[in-house]
MDTraj code that builds the backbone (N, CA, C; nanometers):
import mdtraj as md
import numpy as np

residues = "UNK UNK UNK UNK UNK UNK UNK UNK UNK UNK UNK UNK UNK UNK UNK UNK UNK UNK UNK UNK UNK UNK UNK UNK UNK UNK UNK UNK UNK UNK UNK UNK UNK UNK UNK UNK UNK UNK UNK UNK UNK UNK UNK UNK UNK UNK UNK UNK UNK UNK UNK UNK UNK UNK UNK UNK UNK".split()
xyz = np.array([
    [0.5176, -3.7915, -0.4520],
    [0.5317, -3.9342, -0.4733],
    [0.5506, -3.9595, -0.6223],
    [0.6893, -4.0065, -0.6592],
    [0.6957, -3.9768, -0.8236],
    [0.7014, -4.1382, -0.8633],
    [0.6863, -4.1205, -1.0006],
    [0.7114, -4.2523, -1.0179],
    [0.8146, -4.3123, -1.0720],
    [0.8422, -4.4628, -1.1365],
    [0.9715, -4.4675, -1.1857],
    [0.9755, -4.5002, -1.3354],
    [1.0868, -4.4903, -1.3968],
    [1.0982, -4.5250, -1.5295],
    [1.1581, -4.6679, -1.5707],
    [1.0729, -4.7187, -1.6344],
    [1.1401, -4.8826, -1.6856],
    [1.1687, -4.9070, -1.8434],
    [1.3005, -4.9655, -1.8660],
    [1.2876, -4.9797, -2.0101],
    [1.2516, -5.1515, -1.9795],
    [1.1862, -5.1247, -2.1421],
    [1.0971, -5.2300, -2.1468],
    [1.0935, -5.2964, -2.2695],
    [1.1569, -5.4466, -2.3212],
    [1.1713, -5.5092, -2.4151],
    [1.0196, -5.5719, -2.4323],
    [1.0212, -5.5207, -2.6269],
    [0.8955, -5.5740, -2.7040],
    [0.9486, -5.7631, -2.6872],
    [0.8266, -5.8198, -2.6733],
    [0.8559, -5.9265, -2.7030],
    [0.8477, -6.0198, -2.8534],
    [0.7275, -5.8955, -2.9173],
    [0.7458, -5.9581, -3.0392],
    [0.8891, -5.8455, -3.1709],
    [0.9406, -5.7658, -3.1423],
    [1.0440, -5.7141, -3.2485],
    [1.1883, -5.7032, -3.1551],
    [1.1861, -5.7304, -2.9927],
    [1.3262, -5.6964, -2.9417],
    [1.3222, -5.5588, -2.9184],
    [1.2572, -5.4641, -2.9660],
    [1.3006, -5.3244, -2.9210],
    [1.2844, -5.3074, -2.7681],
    [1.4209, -5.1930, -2.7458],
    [1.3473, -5.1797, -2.5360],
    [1.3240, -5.0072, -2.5795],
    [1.2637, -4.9795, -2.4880],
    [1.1498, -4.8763, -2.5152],
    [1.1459, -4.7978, -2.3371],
    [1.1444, -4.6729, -2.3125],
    [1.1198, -4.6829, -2.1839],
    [1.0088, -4.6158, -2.1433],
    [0.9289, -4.7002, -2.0707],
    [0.7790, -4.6497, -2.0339],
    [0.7574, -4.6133, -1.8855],
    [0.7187, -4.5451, -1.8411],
    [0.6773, -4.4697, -1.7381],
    [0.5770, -4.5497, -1.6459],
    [0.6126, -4.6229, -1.5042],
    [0.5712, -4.6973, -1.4293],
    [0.3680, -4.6712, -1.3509],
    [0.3558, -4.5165, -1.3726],
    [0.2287, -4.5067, -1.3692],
    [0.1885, -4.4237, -1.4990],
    [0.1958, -4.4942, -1.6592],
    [0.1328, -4.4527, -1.7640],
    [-0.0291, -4.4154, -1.6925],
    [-0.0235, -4.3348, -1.8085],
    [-0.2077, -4.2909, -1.7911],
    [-0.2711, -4.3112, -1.9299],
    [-0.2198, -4.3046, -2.0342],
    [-0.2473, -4.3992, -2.1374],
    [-0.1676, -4.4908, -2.1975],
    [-0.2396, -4.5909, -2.2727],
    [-0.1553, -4.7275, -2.3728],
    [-0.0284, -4.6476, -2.4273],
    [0.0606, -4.7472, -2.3755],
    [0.1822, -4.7446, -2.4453],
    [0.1881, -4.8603, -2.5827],
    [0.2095, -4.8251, -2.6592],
    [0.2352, -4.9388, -2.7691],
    [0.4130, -4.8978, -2.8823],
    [0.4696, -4.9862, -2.8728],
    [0.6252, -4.9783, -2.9043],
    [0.5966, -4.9206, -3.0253],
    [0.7186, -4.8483, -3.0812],
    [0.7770, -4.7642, -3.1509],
    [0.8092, -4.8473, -3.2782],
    [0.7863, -4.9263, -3.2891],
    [0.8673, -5.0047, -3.3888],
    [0.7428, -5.1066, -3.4488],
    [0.6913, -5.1961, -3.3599],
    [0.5885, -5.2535, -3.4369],
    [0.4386, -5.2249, -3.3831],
    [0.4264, -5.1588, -3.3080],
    [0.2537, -5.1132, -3.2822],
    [0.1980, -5.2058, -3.1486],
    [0.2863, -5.2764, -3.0957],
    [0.2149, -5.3760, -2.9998],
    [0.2363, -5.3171, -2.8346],
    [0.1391, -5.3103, -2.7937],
    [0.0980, -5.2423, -2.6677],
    [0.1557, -5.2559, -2.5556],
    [0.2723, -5.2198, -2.4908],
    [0.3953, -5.2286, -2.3893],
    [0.3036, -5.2311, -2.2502],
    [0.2221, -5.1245, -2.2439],
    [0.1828, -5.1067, -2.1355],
    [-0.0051, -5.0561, -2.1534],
    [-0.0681, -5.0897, -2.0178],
    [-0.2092, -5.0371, -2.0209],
    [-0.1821, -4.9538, -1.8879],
    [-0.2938, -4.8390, -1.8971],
    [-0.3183, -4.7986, -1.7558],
    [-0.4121, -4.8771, -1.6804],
    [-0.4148, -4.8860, -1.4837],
    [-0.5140, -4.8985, -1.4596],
    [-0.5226, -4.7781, -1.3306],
    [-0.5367, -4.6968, -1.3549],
    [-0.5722, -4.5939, -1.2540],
    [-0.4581, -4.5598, -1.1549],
    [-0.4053, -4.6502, -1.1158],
    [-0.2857, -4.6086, -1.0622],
    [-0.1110, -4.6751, -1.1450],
    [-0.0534, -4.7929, -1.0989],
    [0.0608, -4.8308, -1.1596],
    [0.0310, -4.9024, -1.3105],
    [0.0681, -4.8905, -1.3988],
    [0.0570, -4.9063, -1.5445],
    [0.1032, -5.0438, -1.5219],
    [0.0197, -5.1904, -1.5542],
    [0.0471, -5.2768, -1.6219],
    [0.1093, -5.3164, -1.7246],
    [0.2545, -5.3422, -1.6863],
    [0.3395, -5.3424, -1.8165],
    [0.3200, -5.5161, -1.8531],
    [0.3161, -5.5522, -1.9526],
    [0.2653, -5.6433, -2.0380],
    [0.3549, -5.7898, -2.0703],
    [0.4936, -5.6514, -2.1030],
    [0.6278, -5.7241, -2.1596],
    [0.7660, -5.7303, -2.0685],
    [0.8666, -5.7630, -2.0936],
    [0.9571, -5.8120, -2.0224],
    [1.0096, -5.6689, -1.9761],
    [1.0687, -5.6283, -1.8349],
    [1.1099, -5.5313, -1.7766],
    [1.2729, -5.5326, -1.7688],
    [1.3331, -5.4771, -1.8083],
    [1.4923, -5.5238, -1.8267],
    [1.5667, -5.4847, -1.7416],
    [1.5179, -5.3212, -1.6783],
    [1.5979, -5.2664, -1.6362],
    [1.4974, -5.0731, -1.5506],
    [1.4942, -5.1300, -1.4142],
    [1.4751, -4.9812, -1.3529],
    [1.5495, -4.9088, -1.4321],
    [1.5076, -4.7177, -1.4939],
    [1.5897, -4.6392, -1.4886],
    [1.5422, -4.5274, -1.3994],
    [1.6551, -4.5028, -1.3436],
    [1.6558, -4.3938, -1.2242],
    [1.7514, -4.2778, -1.2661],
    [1.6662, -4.1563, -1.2178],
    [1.7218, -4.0214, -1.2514],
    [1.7358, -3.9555, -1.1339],
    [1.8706, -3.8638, -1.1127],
    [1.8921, -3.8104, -0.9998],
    [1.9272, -3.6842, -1.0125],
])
top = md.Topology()
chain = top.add_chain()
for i, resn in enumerate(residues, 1):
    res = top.add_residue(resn, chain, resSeq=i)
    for name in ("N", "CA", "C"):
        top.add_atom(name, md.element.get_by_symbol(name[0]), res)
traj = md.Trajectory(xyz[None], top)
């Protein structure tokens, strides 16, 4: 049972970033330090705007 990949726009600098739909730790963007995503034990609470499923085949 895998999970999926989302890129994911900061809302405070614009960067999209792609974070992993069951993180197991804080994601925080690449660019200004602000926290994209939390875990909660299973699907990662993403925080900020979701732009776009990415899917790998």
């Amino acid at each position: 049972m895998a999970g999926n990949f989302y890129s994911v726009r900061c809302s405070d600098c614009e960067n999209e970033q792609t974070v992993f739909g069951k993180a197991s730790t804080e994601v925080a963007c690449a660019v200004c330090g602000t926290t994209l995503a939390r875990p909660t034990g299973g699907k990662a609470e993403i925080e900020h705007e979701i732009v776009e499923t990415v899917e790998s085949r």
